[in-house]
Every structure is written in C-alpha cells, then in structure tokens.
C-alpha positions in Angstrom: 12.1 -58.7 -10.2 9.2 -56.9 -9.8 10.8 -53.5 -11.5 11.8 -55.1 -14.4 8.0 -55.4 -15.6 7.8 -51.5 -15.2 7.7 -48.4 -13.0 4.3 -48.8 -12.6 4.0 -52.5 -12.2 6.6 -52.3 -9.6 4.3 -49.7 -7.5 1.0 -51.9 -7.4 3.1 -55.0 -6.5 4.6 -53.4 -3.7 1.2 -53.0 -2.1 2.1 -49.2 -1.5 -0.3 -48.3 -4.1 -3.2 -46.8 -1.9 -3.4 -43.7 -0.3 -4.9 -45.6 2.8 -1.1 -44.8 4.2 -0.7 -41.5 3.1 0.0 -39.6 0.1 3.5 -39.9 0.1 5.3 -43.5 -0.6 8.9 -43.3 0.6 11.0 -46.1 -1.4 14.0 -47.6 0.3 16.5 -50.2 -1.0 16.7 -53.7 0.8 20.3 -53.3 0.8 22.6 -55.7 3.0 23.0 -54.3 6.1 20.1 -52.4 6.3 17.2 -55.0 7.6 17.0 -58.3 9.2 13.8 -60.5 8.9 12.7 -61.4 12.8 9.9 -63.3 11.8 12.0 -65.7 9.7 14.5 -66.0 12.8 17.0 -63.8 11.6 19.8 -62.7 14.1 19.8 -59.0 14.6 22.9 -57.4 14.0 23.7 -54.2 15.9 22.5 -51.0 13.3 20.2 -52.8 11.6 16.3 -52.7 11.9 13.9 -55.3 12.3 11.2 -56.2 9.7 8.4 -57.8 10.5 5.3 -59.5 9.3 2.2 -57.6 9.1 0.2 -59.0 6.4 -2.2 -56.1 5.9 -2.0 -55.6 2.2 0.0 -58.0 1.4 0.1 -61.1 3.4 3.1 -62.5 2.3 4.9 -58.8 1.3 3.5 -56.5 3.6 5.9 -56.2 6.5 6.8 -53.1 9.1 9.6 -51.7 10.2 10.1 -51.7 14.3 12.0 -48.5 15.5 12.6 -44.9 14.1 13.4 -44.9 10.1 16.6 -42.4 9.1 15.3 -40.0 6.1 19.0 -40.9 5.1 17.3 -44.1 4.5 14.9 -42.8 2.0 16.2 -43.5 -1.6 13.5 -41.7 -3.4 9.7 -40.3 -2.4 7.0 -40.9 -4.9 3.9 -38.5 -4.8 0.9 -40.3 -4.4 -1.9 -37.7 -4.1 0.1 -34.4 -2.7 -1.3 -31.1 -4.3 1.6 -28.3 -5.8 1.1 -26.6 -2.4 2.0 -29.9 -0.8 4.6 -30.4 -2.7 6.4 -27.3 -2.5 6.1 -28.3 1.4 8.0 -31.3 1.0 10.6 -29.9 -1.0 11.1 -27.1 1.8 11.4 -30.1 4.7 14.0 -31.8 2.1 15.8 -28.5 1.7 15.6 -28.2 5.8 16.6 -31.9 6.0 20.4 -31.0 4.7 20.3 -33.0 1.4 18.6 -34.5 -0.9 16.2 -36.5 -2.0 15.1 -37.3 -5.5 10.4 -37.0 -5.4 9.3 -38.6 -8.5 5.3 -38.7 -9.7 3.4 -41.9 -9.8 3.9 -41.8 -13.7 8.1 -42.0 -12.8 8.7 -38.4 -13.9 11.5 -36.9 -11.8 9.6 -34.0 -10.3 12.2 -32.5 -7.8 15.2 -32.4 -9.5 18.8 -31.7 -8.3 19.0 -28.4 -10.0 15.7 -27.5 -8.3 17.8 -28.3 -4.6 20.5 -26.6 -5.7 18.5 -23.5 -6.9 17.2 -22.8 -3.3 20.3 -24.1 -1.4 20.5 -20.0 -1.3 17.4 -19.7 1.0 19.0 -22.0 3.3 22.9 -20.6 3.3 23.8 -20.3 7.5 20.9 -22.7 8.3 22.8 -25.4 7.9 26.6 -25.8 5.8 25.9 -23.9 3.3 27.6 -21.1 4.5 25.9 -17.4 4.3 28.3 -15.1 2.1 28.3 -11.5 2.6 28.9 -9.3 -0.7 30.0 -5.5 0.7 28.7 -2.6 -0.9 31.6 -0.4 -2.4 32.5 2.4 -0.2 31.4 5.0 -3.3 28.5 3.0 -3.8 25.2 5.7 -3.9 23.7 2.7 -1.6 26.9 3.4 0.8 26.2 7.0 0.6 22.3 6.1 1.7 23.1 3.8 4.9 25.6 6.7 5.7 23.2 9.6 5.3 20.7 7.5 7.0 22.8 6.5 10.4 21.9 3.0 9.6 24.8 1.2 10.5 23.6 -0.9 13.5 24.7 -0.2 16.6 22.9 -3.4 18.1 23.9 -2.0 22.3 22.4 1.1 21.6 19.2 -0.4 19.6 18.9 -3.4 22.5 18.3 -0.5 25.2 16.0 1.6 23.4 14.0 -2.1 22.5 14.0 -2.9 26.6 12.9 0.5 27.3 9.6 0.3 25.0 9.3 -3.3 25.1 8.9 -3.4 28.9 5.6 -2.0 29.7 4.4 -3.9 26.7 5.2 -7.2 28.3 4.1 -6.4 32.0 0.8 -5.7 30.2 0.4 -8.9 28.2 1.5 -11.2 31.9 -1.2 -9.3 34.0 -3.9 -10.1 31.3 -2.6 -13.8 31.2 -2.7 -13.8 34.9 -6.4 -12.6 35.2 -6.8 -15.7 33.2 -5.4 -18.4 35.2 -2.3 -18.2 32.9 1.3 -18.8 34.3 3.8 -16.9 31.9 7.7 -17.5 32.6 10.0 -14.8 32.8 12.7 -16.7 31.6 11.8 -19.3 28.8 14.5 -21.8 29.6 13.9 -22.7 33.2 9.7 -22.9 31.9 7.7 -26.2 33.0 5.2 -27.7 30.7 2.7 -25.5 31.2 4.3 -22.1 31.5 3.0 -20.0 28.6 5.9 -18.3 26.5 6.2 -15.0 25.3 8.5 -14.9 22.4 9.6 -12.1 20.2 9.7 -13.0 16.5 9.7 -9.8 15.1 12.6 -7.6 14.1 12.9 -6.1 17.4 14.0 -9.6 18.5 16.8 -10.0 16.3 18.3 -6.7 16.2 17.0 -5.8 12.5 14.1 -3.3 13.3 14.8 0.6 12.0 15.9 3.0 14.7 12.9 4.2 16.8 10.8 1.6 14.6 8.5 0.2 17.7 6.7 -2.7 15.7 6.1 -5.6 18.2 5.6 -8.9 16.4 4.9 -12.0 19.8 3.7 -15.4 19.2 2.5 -16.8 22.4 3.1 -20.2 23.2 0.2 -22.1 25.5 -0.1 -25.6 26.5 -2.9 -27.4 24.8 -6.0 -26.6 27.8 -4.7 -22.6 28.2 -4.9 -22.4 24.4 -8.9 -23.1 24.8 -8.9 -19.7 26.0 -7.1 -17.8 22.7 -10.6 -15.9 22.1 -10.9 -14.5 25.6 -7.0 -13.7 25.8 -7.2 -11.5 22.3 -10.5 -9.9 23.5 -8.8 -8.8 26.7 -5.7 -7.8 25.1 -8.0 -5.2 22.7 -9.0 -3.6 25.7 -6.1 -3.3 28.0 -3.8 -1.5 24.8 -5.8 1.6 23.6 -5.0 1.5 19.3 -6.0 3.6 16.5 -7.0 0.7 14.6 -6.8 -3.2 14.0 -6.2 -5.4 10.9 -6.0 -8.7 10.1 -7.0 -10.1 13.2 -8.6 -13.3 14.1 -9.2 -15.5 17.2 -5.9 -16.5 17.8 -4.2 -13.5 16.5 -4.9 -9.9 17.1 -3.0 -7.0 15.6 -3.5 -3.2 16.7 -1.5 -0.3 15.1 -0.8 2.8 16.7 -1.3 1.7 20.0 -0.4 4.2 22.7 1.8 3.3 25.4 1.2 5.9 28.0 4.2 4.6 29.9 7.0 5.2 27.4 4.9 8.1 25.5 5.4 6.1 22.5 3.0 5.0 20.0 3.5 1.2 19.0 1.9 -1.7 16.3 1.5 -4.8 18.4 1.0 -8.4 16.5 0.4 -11.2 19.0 0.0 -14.4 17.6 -0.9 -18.1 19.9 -0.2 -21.7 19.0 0.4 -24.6 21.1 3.7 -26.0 22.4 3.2 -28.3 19.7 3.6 -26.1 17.6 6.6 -24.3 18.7 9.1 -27.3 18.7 9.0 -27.1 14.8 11.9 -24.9 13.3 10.3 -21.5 13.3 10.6 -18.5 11.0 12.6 -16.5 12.8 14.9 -18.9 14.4 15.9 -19.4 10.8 16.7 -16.0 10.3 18.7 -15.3 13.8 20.7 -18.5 12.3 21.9 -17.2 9.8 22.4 -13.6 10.8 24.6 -15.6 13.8 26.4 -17.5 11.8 28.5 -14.3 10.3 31.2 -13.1 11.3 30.5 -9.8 13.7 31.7 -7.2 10.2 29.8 -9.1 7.8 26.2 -9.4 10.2 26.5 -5.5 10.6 26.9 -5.1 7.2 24.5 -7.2 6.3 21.9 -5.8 8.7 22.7 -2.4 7.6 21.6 -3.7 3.6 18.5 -4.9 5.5 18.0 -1.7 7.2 18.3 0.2 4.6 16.4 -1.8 2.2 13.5 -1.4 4.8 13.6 2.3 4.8 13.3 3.1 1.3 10.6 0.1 0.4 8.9 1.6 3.8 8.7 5.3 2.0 7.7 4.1 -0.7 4.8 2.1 0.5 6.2 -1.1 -0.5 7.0 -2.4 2.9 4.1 -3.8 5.1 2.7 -6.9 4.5 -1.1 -6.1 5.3 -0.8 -2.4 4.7 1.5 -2.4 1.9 1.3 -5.6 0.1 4.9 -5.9 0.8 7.0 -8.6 1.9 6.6 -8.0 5.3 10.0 -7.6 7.7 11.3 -11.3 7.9 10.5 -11.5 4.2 12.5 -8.1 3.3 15.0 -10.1 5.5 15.0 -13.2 4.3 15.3 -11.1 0.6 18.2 -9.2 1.3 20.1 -12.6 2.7 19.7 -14.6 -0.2 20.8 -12.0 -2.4 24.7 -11.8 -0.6 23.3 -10.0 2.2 23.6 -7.2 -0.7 20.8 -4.4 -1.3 22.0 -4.0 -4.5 22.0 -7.2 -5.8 18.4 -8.0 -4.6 17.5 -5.1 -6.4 18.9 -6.2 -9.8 17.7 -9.8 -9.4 14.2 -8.7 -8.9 14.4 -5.7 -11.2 15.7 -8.6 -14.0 12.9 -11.1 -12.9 10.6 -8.3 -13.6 11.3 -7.5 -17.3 11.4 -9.9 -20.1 14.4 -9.7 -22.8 12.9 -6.6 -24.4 12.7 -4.9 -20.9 9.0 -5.2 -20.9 7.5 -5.4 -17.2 5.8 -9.1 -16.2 2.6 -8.8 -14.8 2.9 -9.5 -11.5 1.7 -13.6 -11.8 4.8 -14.2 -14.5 6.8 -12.4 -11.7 5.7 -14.4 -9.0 6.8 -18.0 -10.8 10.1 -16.3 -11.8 11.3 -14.6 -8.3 10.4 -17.3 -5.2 11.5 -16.2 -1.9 11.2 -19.3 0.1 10.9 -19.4 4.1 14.0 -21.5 5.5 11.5 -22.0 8.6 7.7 -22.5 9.5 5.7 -20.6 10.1 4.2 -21.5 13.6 1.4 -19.3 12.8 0.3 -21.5 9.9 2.5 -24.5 10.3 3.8 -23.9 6.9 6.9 -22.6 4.7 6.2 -19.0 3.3 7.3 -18.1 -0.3 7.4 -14.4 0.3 6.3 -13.4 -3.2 3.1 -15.2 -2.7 2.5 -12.7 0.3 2.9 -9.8 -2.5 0.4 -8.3 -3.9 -0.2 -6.9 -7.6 -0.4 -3.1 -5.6 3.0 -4.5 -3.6 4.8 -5.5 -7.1 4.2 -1.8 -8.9 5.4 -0.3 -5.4 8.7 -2.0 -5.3 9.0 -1.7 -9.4 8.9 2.2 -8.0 11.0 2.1 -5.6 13.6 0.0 -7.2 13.9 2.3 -10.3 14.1 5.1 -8.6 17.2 3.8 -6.2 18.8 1.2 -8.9 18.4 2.5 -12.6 19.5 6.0 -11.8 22.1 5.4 -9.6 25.2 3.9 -11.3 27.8 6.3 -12.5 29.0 5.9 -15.8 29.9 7.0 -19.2 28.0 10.5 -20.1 29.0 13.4 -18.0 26.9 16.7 -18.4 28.9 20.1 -17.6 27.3 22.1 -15.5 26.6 24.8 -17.6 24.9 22.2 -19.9 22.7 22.0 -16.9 22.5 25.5 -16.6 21.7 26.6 -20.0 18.8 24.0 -19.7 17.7 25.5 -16.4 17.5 29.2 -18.3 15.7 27.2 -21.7 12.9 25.4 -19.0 12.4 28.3 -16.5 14.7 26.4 -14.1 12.7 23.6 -13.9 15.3 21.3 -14.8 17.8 22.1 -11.5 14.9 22.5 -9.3 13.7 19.2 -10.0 17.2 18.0 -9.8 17.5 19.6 -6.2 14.5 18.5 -4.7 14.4 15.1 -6.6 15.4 11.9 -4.1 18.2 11.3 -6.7 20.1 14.1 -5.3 21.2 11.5 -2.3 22.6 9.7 -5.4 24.4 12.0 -7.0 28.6 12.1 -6.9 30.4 14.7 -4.9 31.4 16.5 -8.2 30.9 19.4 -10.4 30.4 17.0 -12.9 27.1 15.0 -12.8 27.3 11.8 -14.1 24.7 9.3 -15.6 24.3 6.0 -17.0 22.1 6.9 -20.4 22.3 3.5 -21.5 20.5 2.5 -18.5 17.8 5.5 -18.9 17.2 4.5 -22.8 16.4 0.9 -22.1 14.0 1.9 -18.9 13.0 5.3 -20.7 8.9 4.9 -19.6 10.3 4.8 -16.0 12.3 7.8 -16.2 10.5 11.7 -15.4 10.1 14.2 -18.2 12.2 16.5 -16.9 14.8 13.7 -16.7 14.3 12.8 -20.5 15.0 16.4 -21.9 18.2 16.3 -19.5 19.3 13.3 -21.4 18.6 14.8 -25.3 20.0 18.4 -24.4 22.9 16.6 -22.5 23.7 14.6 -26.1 23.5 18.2 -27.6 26.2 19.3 -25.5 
C-alpha cells in the first residue's frame, strides 16, 4: 500500500529512512514463505525466519529479524549516504557475491545496472562460474616469437627451486626477529593455533608468476590482535637485520627495502612485508583471487597464460612501466590481474588499452579520460587496505605515457600485412641516408619483430593512423617504400 503513494513515500514509511542503521537499506519482499510473525503467535515452519517486534522506529512496523539473513534474500539495496568510493565497494562484494543485485539511489534511479554486472563479470572469470577462457597467441605471432626468444615459457619445477633457494634465508630471518619479540610464527599455516603469526607470500613468487631470477619478495604477516601492538617495533627491527640500498613507501605496518643483500644466497632482493590482524586475513584476499583463477585452467592453458603474463612483465619492466611505486605501473598482481581479463592474451590487453587510449580520431586521452574508460578491478581485497583495487587508479599520469610507449612500440608495429618493401628498396635508402636507415633497423627493438624473410613486411595503415608515434627514420622508410 504504502508503494503505491511513491518511491519515496514508500522509504519514510518504512521507517528505514535514517542513516542511524547504516547507509545502506537492503529491501526484501514479505513473500509467503519467507517470514513468520512470533509475536503474533505464528507457528514457525522449518526455513523460515522469525520476525519480531522491536518497536524502535516504528512501534507498530518496526520489527527484527532473529537468525542470519541470505543476501539471496535481498531483492534490491538502496544507497542511503554511501560515497562513489563506497559504492564501487559494494558493487565489487555483489560481483564477489555470485549474482546480482539491483542498488538503486534514494531518488529510485537504478544506479547499478545489469549491464554494469555483466561488464565486470570478466574481472571475476575462475573466481567463481564464470569460467576463465584462455585465447592462445598464434604460433607466428611477433608476441610468440618474444616469449620464445625470451625463455619465458614457465617451467614452474624449475622456478619453485630457485624461489626455495632465495626465499629460505629470507624467512629464517623474518622468524628469528619475531622470536626476539615474543612472537610464535608457524612453519606450516594449516596446523597454526590462534595466536601463531603467519607468514604468507602474496607476491608473484608465491604463485609461480614472477620473471626468472626476478627475487621480489611481496609477505603480509598475519598477527593476532595483542602481537599486532608491536607492528612498529617488528618493521624497525626488520630494517636493521636486512642491509638495503634504499626504502620506499613504508609505514608502521609496512616496510619495503629494495636491493637488499642477502649474503646467504649472494643475491640481491626487494622485500615488501606488510601486517594485519587475523581479522583481516579471513576476508578473500588479492592474491587468493588470482591463484583461483590461474588454478582453475587447465595445466596448457595456465602455462600459456603465465607465459602472456611473463612476458607482458618484461617488456612494461624495460620500459619503466612496470613498478607500482617506482614506475607508476600497475604493479605485478595488477599486470596479472590485466593480462587475465583480457583472455589471458598479451595481445589483446594491449589493443583494449591501446583503444581506451585514443578517441575516434586516434587522438591520446589524457590519462583521467583513460582512467574512467579502462577499470581494472581487484576480484579480491586487499588485506592491506581492506579494500578492492581498480588497478588504473594505482597508475599514474608518468605510468600512462610509459605503457602508451611501450605498447606502440610492441603492438602498432608488429602486425604483418599488406606493403612489402624489397630489400634493395631498403638498400637504396640505406646508400640515400648514409645507412642510417638499416642501422636503425638493426639495432631497433623491432628487429625481434620482424618475419624470417627477405621480404620485410609492414602494416602502413597502422603507421599512418599512429604516424606521431612512429621514429623518423621509420617515416621516410614508409614514403620511399610507396616510391618503390
């Protein structure tokens, strides 16, 4: 009755319109089967819960419900005071939840829409049925050519050992500072107690998808709620016991050290170290997200897949478009997370971003249009900041001309296509420019991208649309090549 006065009618009658509850009212149907009335002497039939009389707000509508509510139960959420950060929060948890559920705004404007669930149902394939799908690279692909050229293709045996071997001494290090502490850390995480602490490895060394020889060391160390009093002494002591070159980003509950030497392995290592309570850690983490749905493939599509990640890594690492504090970058679970949602494919994630980039006319975004074109959302949390990450917001204007860089230099000049230039096209040029042309040629990173031909071929379409991008020597080839 009430809804047929209006939306907004409907709300203050309900006597959910406060945010003394919470900014969040979640709307259910008083559908049979559902509820029984206890405090009207209603039976209660098995599966049903129990409302009751509590007569805060309301004292004749007001009632509670006794037992834990199913979000399956939830017919729609209204926002009653959530910020767009907020939001986007909720619509991560709903994405995490497995289906959906429609969030209108106090005013009755559908403000998560179905196409918005289904637009990052990507993000999510492997975490739960949405299955992960694998696009291969074509065996001629210049990407192909790159992981081959490269020895990327994971051998995770091999990688495991050489992890153990580095990560050892590391570990031993961190347990005897804990110990000087009065802190018990398990060996082995599943046969902890309460208050073991927990050492547990969320970085790509953990999950197999770290470059070869790539000793980056990324920990989050769990403490029960008294230990985690001590967070400021534990990162003071660490900073002493590993000798670094220098630190970044840290904090009291973090620390982070690069080029740490580990005199025991004669390796040099970065080392991130992060500490939250057990509380904390019983949410859906980050990188338990990712292992998902790398470990929901099938063995030939994860290796493939992790070899597109490798690779990826590598080239966005040269060209300074990698780290998140050093770089800008997206960081290694965000590269991750990148390549995944784009068919485990490195070529695909660099079109999509490349065409999120550039408006019709092929103009470059700035880098804030970019950001609300190109979200890269966080199937987990964060237990660092208890929150989803959209990896783009982690990018910085410095990161987005980096990976424009990189992206053109590995994507727009790497399809082989319609215009072939003889070689003594090329060589003619050479004796006309000094040789400039075929040095440049030879020394250029290209070169890894070029066929196995005496023909070299090029996709001028592709140059004429992205022509500020491409080198000068690289234009001339292209107007004496039309001569030709």
């Amino acid at each position: 009755a009430d809804a047929q006065a209006g939306y907004q009618t409907a709300i203050e009658k309900s006597g959910a319109n406060t945010t003394s509850y919470g900014s969040l009212i979640f709307v259910t149907k008083n559908i049979p089967g559902r509820f029984y009335r206890s405090d009207i002497g209603e039976s209660a039939p098995k599966g049903q819960f129990e409302l009751f009389i509590t007569g805060v707000v309301d004292s004749e509508r007001h009632v509670g419900i006794r037992g834990a509510y199913p979000s399956s139960y939830f017919d729609a959420i209204i926002n009653n005071g959530f910020t767009e950060s907020e939001l986007d929060t909720l619509y991560q948890s709903i994405m995490l939840n497995g289906f959906y559920i429609p969030v209108y705004s106090k005013e009755g404007q559908l403000i998560f829409t179905p196409q918005m669930y289904a637009d990052r149902l990507k993000f999510f394939a492997g975490v739960h049925e949405e299955p992960l799908q694998i696009s291969t690279l074509a065996s001629q692909d210049p990407f192909t050519k790159l992981i081959q050229q490269n020895q990327l293709n994971p051998d995770s045996t091999i990688n495991a050992k050489d992890i153990e071997r580095v990560e050892t001494p590391v570990r031993t290090k961190i347990k005897e500072v804990l110990t000087s502490l009065g802190i018990s850390l398990a060996d082995d995480p599943s046969s902890a107690n309460l208050t073991d602490a927990l050492l547990i490895n969320i970085g790509s060394s953990g999950r197999g998808t770290n470059l070869p020889k790539d000793y980056d060391f990324d920990y989050t160390l769990v403490l029960n709620r008294q230990d985690y009093k001590k967070a400021a002494a534990i990162t003071a002591a660490l900073r002493n016991v590993f000798p670094h070159g220098s630190e970044t980003g840290s904090s009291a509950n973090q620390v982070r050290l690069s080029q740490v030497n580990m005199s025991e392995t004669s390796e040099t290592i970065d080392l991130d170290i992060g500490i939250v309570t057990r509380e904390d850690s019983f949410l859906y983490s980050s990188n338990q997200a990712v292992s998902d749905r790398l470990n929901s493939l099938s063995s030939i599509d994860k290796q493939q897949a992790i070899a597109n990640i490798l690779l990826a890594k590598k080239l966005l690492k040269d060209g300074h478009a990698y780290k998140a504090y050093e770089d800008g970058g997206f960081g290694g679970i965000g590269v991750e997370n990148w390549i995944l949602s784009n068919n485990g494919n490195i070529r695909q994630a660099f079109e999509s971003f490349w065409q999120a980039s550039h408006d019709k006319n092929g103009d470059t975004l700035t880098f804030s249009e970019f950001q609300k074109n190109y979200p890269i959302y966080d199937p987990g949390t964060n237990l660092r900041n208890q929150y989803f990450d959209n990896y783009v917001l982690k990018l910085t204007d410095n990161g987005y001309q980096n990976m424009l860089n990189v992206i053109s230099q590995y994507l727009n000049h790497s399809n082989i296509s319609s215009l072939a230039i003889p070689l003594p096209a090329l060589t003619s040029l050479g004796a006309r420019t000094g040789g400039s042309v075929l040095s440049a040629i030879s020394t250029s990173p290209l070169v890894a991208l070029l066929p196995d031909s005496p023909t070299i071929a090029y996709n001028v379409a592709t140059w004429i649309k992205n022509l500020r991008l491409v080198p000068l020597w690289l234009r001339e080839l292209v107007q004496t090549s039309k001569q030709v």
